[in-house]
C-alpha positions as CSV (number, residue, x, y, z in Angstrom):
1,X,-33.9,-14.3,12.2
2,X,-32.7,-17.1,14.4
3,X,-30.8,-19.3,11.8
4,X,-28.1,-17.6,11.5
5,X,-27.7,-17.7,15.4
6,X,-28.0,-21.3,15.4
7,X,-25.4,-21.5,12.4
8,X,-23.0,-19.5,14.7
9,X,-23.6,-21.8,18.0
10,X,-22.9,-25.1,15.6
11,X,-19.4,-24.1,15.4
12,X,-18.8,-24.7,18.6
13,X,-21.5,-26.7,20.1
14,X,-22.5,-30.1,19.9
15,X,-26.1,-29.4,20.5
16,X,-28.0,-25.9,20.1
17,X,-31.9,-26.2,21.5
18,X,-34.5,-24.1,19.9
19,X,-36.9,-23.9,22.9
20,X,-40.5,-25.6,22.1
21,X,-39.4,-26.5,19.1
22,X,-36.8,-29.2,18.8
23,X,-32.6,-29.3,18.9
24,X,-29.8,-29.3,16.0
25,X,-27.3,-31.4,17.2
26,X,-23.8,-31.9,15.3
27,X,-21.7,-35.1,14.8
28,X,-18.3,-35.4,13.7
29,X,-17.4,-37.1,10.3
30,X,-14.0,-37.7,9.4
31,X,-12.5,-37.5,5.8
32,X,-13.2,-40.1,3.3
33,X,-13.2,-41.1,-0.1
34,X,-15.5,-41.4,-2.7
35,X,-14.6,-44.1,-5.2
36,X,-16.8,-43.7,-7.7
37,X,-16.0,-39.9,-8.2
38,X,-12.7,-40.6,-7.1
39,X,-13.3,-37.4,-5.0
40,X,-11.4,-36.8,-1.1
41,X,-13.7,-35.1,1.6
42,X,-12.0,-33.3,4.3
43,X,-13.9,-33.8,7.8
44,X,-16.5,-32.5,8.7
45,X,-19.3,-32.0,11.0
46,X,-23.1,-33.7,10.0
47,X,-26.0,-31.9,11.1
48,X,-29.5,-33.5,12.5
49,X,-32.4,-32.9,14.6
50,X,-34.5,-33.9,17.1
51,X,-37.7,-32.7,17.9
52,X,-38.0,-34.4,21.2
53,X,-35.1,-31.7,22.9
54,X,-37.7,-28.8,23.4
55,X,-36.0,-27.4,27.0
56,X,-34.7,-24.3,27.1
57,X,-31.0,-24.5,28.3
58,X,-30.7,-21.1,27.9
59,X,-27.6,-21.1,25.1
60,X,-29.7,-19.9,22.3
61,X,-31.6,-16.5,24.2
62,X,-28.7,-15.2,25.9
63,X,-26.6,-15.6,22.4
64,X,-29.3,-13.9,21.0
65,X,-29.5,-11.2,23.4
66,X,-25.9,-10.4,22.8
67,X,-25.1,-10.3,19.8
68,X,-29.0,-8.2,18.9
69,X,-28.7,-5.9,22.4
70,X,-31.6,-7.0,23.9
71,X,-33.2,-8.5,27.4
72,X,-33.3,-11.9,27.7
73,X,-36.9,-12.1,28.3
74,X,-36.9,-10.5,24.6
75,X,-34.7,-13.0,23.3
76,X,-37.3,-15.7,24.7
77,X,-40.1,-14.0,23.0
78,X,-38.4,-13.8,19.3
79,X,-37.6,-17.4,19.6
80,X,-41.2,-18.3,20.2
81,X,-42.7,-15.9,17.6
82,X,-40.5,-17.3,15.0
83,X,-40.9,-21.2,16.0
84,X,-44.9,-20.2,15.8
85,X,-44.4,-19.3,12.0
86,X,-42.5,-22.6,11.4
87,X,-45.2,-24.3,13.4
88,X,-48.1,-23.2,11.2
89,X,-46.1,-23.3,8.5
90,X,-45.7,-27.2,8.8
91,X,-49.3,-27.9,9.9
92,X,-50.4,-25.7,6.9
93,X,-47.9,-28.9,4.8
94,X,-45.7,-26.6,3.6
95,X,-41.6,-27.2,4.1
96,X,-39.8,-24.8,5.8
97,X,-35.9,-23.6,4.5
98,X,-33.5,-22.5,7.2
99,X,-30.3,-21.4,5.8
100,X,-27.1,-23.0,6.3
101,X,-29.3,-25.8,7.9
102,X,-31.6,-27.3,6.0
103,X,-35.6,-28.3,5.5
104,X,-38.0,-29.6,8.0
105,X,-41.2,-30.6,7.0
106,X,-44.1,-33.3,8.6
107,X,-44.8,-36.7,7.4
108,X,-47.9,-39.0,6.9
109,X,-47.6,-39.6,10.8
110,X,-47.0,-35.7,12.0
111,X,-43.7,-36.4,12.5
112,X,-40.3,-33.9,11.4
113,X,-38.5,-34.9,9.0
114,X,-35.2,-32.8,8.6
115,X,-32.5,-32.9,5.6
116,X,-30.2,-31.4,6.3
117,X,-28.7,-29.1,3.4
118,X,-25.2,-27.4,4.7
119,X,-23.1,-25.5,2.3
120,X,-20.7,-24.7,5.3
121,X,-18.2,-27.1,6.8
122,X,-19.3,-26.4,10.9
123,X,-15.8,-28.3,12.1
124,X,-13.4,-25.4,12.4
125,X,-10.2,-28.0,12.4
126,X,-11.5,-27.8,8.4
127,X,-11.2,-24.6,8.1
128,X,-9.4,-23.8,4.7
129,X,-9.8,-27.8,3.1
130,X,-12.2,-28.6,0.7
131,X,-13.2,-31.4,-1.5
132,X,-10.0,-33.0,-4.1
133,X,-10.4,-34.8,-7.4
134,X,-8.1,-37.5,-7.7
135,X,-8.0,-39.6,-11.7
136,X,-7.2,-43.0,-11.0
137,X,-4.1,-44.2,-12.2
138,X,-3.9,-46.8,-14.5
139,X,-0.9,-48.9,-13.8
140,X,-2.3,-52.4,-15.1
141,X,-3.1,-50.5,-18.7
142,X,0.4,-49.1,-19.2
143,X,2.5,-52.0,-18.3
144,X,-0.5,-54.0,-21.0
145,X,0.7,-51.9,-23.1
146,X,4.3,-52.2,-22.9
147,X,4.3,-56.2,-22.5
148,X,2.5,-55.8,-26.3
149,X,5.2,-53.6,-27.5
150,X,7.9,-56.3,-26.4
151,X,5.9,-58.9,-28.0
152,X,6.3,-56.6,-31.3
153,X,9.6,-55.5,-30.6
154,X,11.9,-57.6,-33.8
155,X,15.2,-59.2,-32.7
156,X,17.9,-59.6,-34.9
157,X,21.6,-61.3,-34.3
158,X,24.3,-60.5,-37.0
159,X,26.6,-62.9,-37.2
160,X,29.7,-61.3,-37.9
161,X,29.5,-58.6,-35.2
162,X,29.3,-61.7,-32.3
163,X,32.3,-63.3,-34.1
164,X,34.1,-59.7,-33.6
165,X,33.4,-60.4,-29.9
166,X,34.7,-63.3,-30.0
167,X,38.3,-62.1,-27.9
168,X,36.0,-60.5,-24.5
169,X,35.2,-63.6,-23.6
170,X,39.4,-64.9,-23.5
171,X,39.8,-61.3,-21.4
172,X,36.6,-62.2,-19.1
173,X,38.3,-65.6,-18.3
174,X,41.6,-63.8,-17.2
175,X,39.8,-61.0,-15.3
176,X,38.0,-64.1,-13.2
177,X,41.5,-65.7,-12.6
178,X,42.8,-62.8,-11.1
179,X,39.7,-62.1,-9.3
180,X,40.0,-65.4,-7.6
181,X,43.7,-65.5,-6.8
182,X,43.0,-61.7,-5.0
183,X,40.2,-63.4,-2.8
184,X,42.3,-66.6,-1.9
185,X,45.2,-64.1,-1.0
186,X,42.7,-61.8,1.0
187,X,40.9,-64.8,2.6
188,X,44.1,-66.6,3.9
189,X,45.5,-63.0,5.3
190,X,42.0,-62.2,7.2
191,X,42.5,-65.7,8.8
192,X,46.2,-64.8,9.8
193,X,45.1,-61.5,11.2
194,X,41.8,-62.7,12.6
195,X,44.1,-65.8,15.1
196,X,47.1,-63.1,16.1
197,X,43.9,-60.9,17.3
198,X,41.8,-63.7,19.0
199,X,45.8,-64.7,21.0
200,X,46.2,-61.1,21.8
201,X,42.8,-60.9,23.1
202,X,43.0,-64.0,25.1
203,X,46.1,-63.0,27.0
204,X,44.6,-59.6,27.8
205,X,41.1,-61.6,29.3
206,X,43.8,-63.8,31.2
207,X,45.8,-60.6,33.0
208,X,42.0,-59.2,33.4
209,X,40.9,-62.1,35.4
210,X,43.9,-62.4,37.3
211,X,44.0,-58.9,38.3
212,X,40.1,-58.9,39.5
213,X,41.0,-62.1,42.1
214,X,44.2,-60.5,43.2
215,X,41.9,-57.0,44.0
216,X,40.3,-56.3,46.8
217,X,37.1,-53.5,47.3
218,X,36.3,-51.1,49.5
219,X,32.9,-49.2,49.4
220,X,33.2,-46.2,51.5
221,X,29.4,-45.0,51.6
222,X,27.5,-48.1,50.6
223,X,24.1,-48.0,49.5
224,X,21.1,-48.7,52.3
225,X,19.6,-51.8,52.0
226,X,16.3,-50.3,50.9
227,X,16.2,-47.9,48.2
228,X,12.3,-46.3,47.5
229,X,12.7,-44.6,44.0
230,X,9.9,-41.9,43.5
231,X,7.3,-42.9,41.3
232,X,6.3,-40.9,38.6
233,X,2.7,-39.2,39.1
234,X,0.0,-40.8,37.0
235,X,-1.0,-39.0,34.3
236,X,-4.9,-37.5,35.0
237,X,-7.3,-38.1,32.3
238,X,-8.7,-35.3,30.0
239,X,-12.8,-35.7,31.3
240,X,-14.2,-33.4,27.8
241,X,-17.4,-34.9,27.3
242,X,-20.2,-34.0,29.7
243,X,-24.1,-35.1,29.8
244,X,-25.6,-32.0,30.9
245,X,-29.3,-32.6,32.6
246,X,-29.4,-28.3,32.2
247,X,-28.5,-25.1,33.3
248,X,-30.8,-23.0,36.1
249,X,-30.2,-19.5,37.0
250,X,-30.7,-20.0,41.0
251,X,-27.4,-21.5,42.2
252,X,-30.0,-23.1,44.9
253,X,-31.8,-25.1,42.8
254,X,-28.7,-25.9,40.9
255,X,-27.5,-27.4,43.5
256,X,-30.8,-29.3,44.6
257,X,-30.7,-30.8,41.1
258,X,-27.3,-32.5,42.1
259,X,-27.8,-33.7,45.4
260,X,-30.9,-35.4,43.9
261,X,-28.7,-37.0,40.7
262,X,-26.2,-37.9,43.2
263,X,-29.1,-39.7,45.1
264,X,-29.7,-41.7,42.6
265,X,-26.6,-43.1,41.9
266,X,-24.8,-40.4,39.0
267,X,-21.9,-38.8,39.5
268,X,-23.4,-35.4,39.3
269,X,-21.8,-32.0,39.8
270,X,-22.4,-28.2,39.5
271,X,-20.4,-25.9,37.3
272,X,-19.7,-22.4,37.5
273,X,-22.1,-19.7,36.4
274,X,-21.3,-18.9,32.9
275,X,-21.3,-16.1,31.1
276,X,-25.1,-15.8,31.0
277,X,-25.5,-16.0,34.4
278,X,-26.5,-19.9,34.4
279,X,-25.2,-22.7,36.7
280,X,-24.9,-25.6,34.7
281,X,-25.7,-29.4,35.9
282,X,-23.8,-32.2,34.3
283,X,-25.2,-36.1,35.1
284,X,-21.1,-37.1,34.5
285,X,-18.1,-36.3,32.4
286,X,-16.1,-39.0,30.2
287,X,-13.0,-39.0,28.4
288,X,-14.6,-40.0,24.8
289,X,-17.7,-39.1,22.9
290,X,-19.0,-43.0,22.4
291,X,-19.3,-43.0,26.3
292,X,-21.1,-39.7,26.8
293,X,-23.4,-40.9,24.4
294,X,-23.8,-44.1,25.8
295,X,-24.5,-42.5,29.1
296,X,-26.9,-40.3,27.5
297,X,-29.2,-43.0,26.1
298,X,-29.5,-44.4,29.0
299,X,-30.5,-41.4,30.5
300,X,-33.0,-41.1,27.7
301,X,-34.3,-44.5,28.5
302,X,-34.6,-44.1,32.2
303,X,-37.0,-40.6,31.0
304,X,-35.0,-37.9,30.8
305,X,-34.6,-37.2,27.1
306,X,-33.6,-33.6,27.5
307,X,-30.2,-34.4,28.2
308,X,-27.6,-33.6,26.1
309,X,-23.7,-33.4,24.9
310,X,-21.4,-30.7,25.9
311,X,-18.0,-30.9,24.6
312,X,-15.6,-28.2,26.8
313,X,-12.3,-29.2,28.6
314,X,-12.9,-28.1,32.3
C-alpha cells in the first residue's frame, strides 16, 4: 500500500524515510549520450537506498494520513505492518518488488541490496522528454566515395573547341588593361581628395585650439569635493539546500535541539511548523547540493547518520 506513497513523495523530495525500515533517496542525473546505441537520455532523477535512515521524520505518515483519511497514529501503524511483511519476507530469502521502485533483497552478509527498477522519470523539469535515437552520420564514407568517383571520372580535351577559344583570351587582356587604368585613375583621385580633406581638417583643429585658449569658464554650481555614489546592494545568495537533523512536534523540544547544535559549533535553526504540524530542525543551509552533502557526511561521521537532504527555497 505504501509504494505508491513513496513514488508520489520522490517527486518532490530528495529523501522519503520509511520508518524502521530504511530511506529512498533521489539524485539528479543530467542528460547524456549513449554511443553505442547512439541513443540521447533526457535528465533524470536516480533512485537508491539506505537502510541505515530508519527515523521517522514524519513525511511519509502524515502524507499517508492525507491522502487515505486517517489519524496519524494509523498512518504509523500501516507503515509498520507493511515493513513487517517485507521484513520476513527478506529473512524468509525471498526478493521483494515495490512498484515504480525497485527490488530489495539480503545478501550473503544480511545486508539490503536494492536495484532500483524505475519506469518513471521522478525529475518533473522532464516531464514530456523521453529517450532519442540518433544514426550516426557517415561523413568520412560519402566524401570516400566521391574521391573514387573523381578518380573514375574520364577527361577529355578536343582540340578544335580550345582553338575556337582562342579570341577570349585577346578580350581578357583588354578587359585587364582597362581594369588597371580605372584603378590608377581612382587611386590618384582618392589621394587628391584624401590631402584637400586632411588641410581642411587641420585648419579647423587650428581655429579649435585657438578658440579654447582665448575662452574663459565659469562653473556656476560646481561639484563638492567629495562625491559618495550609492553602491548597489549585494545580491543575497539563494541558501536551497538544508541538512535537516529532524522534525519534532513540540516547538519546545524543537527548539532545545538547536540551542544544543548551536552549542556545538553548527549553524542550526528552527523552521516553521509545516503542514503536519512538525517544527523542523536544520544543522545548516547551503547554496549547492555538493556542500550539503559534504556537510552531511560529516555529520554521518561525527554519529549522526539520520540526517538528511532537503531541497526547498525558504
Amino acid at each position: 500500500m505504501i509504494e505508491k506513497h513513496i513514488s508520489a513523495l520522490l517527486y518532490r523530495y530528495q529523501c522519503v524515510t520509511v520508518p524502521g525500515f530504511g530511506a529512498f533517496l533521489t539524485e539528479i542525473q543530467p542528460s547524456y549520450l549513449d554511443a553505442a546505441s547512439h541513443t540521447f537520455y533526457p535528465p533524470k532523477k536516480l533512485v537508491s537506498f539506505n537502510a541505515n535512515v530508519k527515523n521517522n521524520d514524519g513525511l511519509l505518515a502524515n502524507h499517508i494520513a492525507s491522502q487515505e483519511k486517517i489519524s496519524y497514529a494509523e498512518a504509523v501503524n500501516a507503515i509498520a505492518a507493511t515493513t513487517d511483511i517485507w521484513k520476513h519476507a527478506l529473512n524468509g530469502a525471498n526478493t521483494i518488488y515495490l512498484k515504480n521502485l525497485g527490488e530489495i533483497l539480503l545478501n550473503a552478509e544480511g545486508n539490503m541490496v536494492f536495484t532500483p527498477d524505475v519506469p518513471v522519470n521522478y525529475l518533473t523539469q522532464s516531464f514530456g522528454l523521453s529517450m532519442v535515437v540518433s544514426p550516426a552520420v557517415k561523413r568520412e564514407v560519402y566524401k570516400a566515395e566521391v574521391e573514387a568517383l573523381e578518380e573514375k571520372a574520364p577527361i577529355i580535351f578536343t582540340p578544335e573547341r580550345r582553338r575556337s577559344y582562342s579570341y577570349l583570351k585577346y578580350a581578357a587582356i583588354f578587359v585587364a588593361a582597362i581594369g588597371f587604368g580605372l584603378t590608377g585613375f581612382k587611386t590618384y583621385n582618392d589621394n587628391r581628395v584624401a590631402q584637400q580633406t586632411l588641410a581642411v581638417q587641420q585648419k579647423v583643429q587650428q581655429r579649435v585650439q585657438q578658440q579654447i585658449q582665448e575662452a574663459t569658464f565659469f562653473i556656476d554650481n560646481p561639484l563638492p569635493a567629495a562625491v559618495t555614489l550609492p553602491l548597489k546592494e549585494a545580491v543575497k545568495e539563494k541558501l536551497s539546500y538544508h541538512v535537516v537533523a529532524g522534525a519534532y512536534q513540540s516547538e519546545a523540544n524543537a527548539q532545545k535541539a538547536v540551542d544544543q547544535l548551536t552549542a556545538k559549533g553548527y549553524k542550526a535553526r528552527k523552521l516553521q511548523a509545516n503542514k503536519y504540524g512538525l517544527y523542523p530542525v536544520l544543522y545548516g543551509s547551503f547554496a549547492n547540493h555538493t556542500d550539503a552533502k559534504q556537510s552531511m557526511r560529516e555529520i554521518h561521521k561525527n554519529g549522526d547518520k539520520e540526517a538528511w537532504i532537503l531541497v526547498q527555497e525558504l
